[in-house]
Backbone atoms as SQL, in Angstrom:
CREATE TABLE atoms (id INTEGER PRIMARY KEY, chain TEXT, resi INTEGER, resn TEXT, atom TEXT, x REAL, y REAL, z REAL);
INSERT INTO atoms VALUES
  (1, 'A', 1, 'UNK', 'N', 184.741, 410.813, -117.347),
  (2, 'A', 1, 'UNK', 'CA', 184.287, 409.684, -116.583),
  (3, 'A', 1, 'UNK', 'C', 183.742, 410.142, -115.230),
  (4, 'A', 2, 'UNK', 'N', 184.361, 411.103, -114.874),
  (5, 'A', 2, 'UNK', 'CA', 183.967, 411.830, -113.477),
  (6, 'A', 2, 'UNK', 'C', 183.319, 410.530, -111.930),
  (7, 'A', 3, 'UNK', 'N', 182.270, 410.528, -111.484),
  (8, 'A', 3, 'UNK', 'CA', 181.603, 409.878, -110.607),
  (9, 'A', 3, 'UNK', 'C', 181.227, 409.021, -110.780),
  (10, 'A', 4, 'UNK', 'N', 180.946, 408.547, -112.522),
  (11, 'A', 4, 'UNK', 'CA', 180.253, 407.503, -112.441),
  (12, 'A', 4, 'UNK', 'C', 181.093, 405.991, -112.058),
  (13, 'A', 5, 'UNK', 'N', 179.902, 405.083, -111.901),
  (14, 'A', 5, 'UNK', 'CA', 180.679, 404.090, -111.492),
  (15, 'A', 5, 'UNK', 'C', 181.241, 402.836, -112.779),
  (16, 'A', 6, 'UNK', 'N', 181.987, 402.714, -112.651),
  (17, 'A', 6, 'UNK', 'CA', 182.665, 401.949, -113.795),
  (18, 'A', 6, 'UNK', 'C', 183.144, 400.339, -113.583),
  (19, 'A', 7, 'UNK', 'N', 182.398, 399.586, -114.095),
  (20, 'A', 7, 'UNK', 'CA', 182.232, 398.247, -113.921),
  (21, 'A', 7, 'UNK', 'C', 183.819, 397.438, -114.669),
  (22, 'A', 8, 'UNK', 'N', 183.662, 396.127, -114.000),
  (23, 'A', 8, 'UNK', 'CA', 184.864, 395.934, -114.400),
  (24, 'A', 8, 'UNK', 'C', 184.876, 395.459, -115.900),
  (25, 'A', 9, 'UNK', 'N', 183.706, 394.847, -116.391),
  (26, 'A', 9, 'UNK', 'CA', 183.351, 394.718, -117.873),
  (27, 'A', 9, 'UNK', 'C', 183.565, 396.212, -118.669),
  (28, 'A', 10, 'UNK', 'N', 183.150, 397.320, -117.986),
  (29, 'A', 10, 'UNK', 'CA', 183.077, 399.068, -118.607),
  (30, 'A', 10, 'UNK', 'C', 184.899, 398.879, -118.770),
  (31, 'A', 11, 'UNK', 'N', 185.896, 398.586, -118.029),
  (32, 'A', 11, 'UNK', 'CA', 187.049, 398.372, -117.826),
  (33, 'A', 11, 'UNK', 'C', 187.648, 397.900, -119.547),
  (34, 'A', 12, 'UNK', 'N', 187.213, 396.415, -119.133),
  (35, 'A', 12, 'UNK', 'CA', 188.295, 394.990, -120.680),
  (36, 'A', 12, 'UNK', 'C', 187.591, 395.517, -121.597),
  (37, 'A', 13, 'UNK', 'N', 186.263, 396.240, -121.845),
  (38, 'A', 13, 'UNK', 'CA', 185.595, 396.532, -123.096),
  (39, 'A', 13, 'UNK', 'C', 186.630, 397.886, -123.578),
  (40, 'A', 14, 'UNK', 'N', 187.292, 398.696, -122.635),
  (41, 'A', 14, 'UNK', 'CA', 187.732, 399.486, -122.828),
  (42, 'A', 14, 'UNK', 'C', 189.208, 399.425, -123.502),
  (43, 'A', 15, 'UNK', 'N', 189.791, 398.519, -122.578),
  (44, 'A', 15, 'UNK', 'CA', 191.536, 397.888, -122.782),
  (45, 'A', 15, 'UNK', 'C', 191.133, 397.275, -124.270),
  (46, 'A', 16, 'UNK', 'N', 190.538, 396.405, -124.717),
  (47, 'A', 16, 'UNK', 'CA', 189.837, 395.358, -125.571),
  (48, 'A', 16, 'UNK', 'C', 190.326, 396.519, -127.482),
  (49, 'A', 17, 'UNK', 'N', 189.170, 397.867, -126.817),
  (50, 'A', 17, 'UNK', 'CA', 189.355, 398.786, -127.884),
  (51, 'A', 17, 'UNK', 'C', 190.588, 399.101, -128.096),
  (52, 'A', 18, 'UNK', 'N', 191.350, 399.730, -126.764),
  (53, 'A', 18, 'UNK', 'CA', 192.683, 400.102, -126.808),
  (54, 'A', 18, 'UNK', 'C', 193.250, 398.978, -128.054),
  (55, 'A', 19, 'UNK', 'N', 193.463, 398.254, -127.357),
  (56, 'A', 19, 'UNK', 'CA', 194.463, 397.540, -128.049),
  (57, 'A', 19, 'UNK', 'C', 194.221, 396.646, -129.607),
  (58, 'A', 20, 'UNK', 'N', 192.946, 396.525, -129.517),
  (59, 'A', 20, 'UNK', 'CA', 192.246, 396.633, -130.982),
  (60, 'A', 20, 'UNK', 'C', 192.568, 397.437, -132.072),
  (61, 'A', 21, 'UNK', 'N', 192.627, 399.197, -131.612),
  (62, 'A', 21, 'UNK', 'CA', 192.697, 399.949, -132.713),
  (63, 'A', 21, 'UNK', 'C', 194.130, 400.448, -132.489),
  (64, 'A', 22, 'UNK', 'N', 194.540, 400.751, -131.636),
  (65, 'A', 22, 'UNK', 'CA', 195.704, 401.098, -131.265),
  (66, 'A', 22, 'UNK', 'C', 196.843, 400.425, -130.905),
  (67, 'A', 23, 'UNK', 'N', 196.441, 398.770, -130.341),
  (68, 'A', 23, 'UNK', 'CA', 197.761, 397.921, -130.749),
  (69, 'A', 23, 'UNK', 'C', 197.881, 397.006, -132.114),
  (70, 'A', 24, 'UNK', 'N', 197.008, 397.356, -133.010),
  (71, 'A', 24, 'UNK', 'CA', 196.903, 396.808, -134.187),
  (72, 'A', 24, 'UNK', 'C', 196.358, 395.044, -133.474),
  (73, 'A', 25, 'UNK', 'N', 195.523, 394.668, -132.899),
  (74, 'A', 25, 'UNK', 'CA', 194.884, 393.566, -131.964),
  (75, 'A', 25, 'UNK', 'C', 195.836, 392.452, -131.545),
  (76, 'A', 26, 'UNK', 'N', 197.351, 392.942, -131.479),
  (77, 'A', 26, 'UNK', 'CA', 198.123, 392.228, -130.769),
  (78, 'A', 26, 'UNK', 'C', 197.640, 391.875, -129.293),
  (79, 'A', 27, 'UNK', 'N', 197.770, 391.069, -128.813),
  (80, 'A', 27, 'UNK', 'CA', 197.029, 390.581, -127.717),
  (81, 'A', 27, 'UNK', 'C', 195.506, 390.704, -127.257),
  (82, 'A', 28, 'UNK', 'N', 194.992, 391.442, -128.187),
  (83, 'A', 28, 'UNK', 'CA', 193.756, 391.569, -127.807),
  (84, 'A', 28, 'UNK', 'C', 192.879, 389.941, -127.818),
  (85, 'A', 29, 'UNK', 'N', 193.483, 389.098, -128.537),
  (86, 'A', 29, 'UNK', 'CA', 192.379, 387.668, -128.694),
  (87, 'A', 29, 'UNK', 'C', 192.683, 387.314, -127.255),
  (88, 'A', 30, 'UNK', 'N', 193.603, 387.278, -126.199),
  (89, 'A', 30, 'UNK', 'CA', 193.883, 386.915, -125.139),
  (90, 'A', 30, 'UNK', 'C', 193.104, 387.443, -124.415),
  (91, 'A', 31, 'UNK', 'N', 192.694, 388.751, -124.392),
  (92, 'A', 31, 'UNK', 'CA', 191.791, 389.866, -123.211),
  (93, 'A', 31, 'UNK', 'C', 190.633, 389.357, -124.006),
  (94, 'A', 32, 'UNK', 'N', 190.294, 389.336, -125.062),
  (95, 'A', 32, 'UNK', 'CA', 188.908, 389.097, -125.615),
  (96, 'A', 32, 'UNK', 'C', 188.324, 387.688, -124.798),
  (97, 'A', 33, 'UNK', 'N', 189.340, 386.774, -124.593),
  (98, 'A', 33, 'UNK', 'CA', 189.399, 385.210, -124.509),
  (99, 'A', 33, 'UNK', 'C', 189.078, 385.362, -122.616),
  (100, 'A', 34, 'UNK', 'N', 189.714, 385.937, -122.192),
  (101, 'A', 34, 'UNK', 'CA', 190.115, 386.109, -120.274),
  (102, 'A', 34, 'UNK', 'C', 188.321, 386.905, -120.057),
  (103, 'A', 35, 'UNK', 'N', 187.838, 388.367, -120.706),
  (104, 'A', 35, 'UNK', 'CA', 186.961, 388.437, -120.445),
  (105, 'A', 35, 'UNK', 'C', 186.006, 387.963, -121.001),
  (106, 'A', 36, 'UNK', 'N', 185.447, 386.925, -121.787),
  (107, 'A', 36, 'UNK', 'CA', 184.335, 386.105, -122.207),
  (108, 'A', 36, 'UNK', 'C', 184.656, 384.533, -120.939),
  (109, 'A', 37, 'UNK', 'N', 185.583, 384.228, -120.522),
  (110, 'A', 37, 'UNK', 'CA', 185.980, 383.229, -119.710),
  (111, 'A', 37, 'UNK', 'C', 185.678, 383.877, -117.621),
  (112, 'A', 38, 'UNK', 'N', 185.640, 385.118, -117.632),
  (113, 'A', 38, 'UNK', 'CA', 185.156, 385.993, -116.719),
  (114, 'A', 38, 'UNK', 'C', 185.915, 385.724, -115.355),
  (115, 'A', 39, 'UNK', 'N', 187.576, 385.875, -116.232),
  (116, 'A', 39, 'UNK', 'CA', 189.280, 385.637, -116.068),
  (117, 'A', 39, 'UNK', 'C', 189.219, 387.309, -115.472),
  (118, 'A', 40, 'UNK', 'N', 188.234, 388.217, -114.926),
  (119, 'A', 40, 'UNK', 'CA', 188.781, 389.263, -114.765),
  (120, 'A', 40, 'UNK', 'C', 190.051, 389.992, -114.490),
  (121, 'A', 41, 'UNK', 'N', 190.273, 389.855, -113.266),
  (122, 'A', 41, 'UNK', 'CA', 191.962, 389.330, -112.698),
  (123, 'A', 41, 'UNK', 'C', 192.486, 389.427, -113.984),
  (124, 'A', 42, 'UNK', 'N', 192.876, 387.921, -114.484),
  (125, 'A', 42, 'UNK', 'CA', 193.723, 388.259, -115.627),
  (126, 'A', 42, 'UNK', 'C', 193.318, 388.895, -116.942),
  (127, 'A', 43, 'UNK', 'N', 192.246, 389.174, -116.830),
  (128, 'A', 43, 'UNK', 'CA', 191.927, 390.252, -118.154),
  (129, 'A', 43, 'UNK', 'C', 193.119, 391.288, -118.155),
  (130, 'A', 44, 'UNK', 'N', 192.914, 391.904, -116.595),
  (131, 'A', 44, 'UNK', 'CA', 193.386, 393.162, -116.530),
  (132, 'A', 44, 'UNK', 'C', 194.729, 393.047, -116.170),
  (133, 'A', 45, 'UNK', 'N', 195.212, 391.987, -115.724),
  (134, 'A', 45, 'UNK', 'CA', 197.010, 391.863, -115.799),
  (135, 'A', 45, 'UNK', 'C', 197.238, 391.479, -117.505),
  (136, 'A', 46, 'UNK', 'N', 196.466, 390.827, -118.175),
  (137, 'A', 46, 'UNK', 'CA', 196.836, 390.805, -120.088),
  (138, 'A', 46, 'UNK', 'C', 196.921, 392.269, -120.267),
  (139, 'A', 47, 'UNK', 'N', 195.791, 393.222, -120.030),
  (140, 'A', 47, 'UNK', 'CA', 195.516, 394.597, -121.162),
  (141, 'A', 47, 'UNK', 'C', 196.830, 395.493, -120.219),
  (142, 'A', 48, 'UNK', 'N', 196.669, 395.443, -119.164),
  (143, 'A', 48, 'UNK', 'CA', 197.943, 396.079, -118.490),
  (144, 'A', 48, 'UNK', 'C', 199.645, 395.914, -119.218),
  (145, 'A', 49, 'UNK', 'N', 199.976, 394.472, -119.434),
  (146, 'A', 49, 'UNK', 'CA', 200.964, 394.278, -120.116),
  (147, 'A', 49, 'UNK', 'C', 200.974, 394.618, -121.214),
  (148, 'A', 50, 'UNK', 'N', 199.937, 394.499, -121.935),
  (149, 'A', 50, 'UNK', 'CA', 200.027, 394.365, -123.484),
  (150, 'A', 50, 'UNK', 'C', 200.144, 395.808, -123.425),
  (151, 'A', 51, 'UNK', 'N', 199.337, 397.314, -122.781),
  (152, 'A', 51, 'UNK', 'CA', 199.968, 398.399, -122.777),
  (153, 'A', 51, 'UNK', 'C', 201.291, 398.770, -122.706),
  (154, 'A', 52, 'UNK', 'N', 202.090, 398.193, -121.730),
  (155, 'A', 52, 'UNK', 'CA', 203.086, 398.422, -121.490),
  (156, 'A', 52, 'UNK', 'C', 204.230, 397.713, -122.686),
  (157, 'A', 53, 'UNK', 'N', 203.522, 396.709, -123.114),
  (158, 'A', 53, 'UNK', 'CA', 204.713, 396.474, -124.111),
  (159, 'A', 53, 'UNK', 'C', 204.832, 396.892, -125.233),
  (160, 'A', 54, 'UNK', 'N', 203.181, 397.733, -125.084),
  (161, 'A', 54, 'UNK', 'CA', 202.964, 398.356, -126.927),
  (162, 'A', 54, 'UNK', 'C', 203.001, 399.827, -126.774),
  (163, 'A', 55, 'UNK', 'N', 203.610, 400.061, -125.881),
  (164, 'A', 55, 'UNK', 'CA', 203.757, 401.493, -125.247),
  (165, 'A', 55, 'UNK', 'C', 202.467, 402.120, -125.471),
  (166, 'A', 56, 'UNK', 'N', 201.508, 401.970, -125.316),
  (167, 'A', 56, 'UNK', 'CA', 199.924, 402.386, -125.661),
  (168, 'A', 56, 'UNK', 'C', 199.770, 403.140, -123.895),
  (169, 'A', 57, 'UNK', 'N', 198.981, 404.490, -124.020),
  (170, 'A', 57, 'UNK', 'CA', 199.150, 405.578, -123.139),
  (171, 'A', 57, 'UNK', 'C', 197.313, 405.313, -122.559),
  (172, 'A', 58, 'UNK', 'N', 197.054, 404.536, -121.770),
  (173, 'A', 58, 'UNK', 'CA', 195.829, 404.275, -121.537),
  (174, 'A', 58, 'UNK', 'C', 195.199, 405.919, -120.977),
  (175, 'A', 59, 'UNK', 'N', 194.221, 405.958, -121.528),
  (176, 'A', 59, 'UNK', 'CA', 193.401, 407.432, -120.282),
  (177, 'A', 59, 'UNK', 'C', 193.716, 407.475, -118.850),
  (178, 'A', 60, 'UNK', 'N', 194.085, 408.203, -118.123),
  (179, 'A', 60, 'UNK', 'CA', 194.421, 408.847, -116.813),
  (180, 'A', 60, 'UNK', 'C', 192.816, 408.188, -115.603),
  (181, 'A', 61, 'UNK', 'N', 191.952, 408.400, -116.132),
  (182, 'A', 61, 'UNK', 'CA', 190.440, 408.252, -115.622),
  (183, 'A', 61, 'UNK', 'C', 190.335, 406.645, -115.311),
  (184, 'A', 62, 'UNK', 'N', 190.580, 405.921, -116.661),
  (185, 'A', 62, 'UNK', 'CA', 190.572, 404.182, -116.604),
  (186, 'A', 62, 'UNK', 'C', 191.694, 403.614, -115.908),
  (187, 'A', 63, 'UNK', 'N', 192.781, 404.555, -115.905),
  (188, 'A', 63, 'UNK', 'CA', 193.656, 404.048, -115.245),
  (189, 'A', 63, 'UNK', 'C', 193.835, 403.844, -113.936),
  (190, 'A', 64, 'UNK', 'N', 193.057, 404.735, -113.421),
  (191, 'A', 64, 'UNK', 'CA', 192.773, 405.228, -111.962),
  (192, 'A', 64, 'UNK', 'C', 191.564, 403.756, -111.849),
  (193, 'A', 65, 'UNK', 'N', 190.628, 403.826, -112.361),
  (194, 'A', 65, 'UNK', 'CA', 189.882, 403.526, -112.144),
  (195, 'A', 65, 'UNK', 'C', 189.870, 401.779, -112.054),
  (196, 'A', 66, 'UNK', 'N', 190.820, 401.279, -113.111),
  (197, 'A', 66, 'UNK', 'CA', 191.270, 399.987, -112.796),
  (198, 'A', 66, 'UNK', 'C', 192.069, 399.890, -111.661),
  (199, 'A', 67, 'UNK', 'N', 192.888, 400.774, -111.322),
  (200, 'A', 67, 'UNK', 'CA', 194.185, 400.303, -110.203),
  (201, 'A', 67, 'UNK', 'C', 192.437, 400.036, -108.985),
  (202, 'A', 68, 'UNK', 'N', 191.658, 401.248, -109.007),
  (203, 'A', 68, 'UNK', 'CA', 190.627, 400.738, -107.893),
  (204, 'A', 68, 'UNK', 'C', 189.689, 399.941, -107.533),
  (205, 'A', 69, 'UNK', 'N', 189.807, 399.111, -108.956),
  (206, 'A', 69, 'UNK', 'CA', 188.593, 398.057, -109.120),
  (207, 'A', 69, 'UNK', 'C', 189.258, 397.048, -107.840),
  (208, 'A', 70, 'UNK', 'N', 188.110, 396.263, -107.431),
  (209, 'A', 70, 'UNK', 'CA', 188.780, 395.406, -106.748),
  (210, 'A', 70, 'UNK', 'C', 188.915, 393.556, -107.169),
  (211, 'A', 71, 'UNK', 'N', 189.020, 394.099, -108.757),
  (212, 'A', 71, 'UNK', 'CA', 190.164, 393.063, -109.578),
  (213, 'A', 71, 'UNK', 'C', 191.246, 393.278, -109.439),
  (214, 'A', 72, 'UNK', 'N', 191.889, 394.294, -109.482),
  (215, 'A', 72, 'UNK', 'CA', 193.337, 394.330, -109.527),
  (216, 'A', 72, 'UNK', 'C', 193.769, 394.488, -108.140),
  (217, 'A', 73, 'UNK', 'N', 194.263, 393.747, -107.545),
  (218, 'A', 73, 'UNK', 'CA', 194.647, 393.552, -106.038),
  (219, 'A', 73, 'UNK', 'C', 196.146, 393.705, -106.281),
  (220, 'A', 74, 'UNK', 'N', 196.382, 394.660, -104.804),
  (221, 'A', 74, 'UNK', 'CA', 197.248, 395.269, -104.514),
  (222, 'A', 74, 'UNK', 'C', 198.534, 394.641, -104.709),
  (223, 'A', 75, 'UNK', 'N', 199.403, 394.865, -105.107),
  (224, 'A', 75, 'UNK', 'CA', 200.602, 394.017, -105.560),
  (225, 'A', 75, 'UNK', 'C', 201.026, 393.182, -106.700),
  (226, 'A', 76, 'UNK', 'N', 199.850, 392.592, -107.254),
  (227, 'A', 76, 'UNK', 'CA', 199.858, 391.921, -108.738),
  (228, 'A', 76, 'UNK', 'C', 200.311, 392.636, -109.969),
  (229, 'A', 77, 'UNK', 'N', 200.079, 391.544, -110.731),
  (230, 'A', 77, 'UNK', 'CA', 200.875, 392.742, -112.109),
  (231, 'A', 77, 'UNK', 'C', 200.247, 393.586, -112.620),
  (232, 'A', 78, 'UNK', 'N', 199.071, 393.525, -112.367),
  (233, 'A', 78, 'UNK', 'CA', 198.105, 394.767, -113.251),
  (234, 'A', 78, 'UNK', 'C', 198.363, 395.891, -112.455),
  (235, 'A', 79, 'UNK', 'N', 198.583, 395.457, -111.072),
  (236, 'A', 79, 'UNK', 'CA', 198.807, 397.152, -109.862),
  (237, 'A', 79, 'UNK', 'C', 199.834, 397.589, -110.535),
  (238, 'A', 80, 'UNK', 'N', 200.859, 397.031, -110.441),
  (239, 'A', 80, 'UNK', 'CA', 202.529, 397.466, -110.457),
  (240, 'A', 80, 'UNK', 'C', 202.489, 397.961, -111.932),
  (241, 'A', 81, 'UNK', 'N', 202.575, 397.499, -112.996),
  (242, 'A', 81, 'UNK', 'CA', 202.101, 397.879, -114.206),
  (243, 'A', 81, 'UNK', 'C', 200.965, 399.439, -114.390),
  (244, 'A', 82, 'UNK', 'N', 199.948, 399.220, -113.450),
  (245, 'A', 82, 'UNK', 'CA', 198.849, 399.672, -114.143),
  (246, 'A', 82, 'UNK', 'C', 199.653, 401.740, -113.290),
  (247, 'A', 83, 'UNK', 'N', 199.904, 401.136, -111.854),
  (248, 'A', 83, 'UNK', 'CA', 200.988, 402.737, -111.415),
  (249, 'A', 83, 'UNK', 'C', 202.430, 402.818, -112.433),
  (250, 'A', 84, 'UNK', 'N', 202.519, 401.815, -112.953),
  (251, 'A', 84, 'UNK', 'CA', 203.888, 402.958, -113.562),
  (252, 'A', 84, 'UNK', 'C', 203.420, 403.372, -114.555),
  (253, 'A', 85, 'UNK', 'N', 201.986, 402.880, -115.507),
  (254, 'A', 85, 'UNK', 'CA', 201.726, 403.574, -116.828),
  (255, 'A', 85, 'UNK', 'C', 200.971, 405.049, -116.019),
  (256, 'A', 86, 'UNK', 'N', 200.531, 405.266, -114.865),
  (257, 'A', 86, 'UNK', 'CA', 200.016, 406.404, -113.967),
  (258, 'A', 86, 'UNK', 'C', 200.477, 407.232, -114.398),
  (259, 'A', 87, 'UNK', 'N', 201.564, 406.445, -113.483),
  (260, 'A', 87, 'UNK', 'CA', 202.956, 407.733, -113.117),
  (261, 'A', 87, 'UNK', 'C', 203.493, 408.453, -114.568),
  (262, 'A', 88, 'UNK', 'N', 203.590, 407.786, -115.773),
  (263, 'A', 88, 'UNK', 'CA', 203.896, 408.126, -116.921),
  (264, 'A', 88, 'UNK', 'C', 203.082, 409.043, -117.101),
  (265, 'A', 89, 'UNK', 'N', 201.889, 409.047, -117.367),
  (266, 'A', 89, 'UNK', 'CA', 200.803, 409.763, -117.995),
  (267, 'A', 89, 'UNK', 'C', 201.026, 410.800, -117.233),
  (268, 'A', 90, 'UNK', 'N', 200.798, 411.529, -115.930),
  (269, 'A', 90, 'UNK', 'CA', 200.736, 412.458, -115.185),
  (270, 'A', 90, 'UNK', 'C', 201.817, 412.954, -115.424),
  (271, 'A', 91, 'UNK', 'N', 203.245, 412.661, -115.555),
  (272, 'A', 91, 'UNK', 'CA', 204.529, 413.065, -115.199),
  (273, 'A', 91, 'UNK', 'C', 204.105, 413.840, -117.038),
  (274, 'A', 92, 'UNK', 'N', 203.644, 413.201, -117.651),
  (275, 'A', 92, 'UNK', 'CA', 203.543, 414.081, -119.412),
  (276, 'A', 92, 'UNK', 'C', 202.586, 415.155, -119.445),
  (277, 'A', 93, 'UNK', 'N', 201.793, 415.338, -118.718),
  (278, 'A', 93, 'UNK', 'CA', 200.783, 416.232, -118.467),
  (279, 'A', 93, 'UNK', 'C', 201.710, 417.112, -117.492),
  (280, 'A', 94, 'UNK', 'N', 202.044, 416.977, -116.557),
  (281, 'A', 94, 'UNK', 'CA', 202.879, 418.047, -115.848),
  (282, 'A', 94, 'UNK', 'C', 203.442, 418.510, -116.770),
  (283, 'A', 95, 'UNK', 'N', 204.337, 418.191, -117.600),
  (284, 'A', 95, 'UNK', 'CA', 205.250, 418.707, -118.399),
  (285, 'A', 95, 'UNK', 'C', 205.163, 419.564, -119.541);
């Protein structure tokens, strides 16, 4: 992903797949539903949870890159959520 810039649609299209192929599309009609409704915000507090409850290991790059969108505002559930799946990912790569 490096420099480029990553839109917040480049974002739910991304979570959308995640959880499509990899949560078997448990919650995905909700993120599908939030970003066609242009619910950004809660797009990304849905795909955030639905990671966390489907233990699904989002990319290190998107992850970063959502906590910096400025949808996910500082303190909400997609922040708090979106740093502890971070912190996970990095802490497994250290290891």
């Amino acid at each position: 992903m490096g420099a480029r810039s990553i839109t917040i649609d480049d974002l739910l299209k991304y979570y959308l797949k995640l959880l499509t192929i990899e949560g078997c599309g448990k919650w995905s009609d909700e993120l599908r539903d939030a970003y066609e409704a242009g619910e950004y915000a809660a797009g990304l507090i849905i795909a955030m949870a639905a990671c966390q409850n489907q233990n699904l290991k989002p990319d290190r790059s998107m992850l970063r890159a959502t906590l910096a969108s400025p949808w996910c505002e500082q303190g909400s559930d997609a922040d708090v959520i979106g740093h502890e799946l971070l912190q996970k990912a990095e802490a497994h790569v250290a290891s």
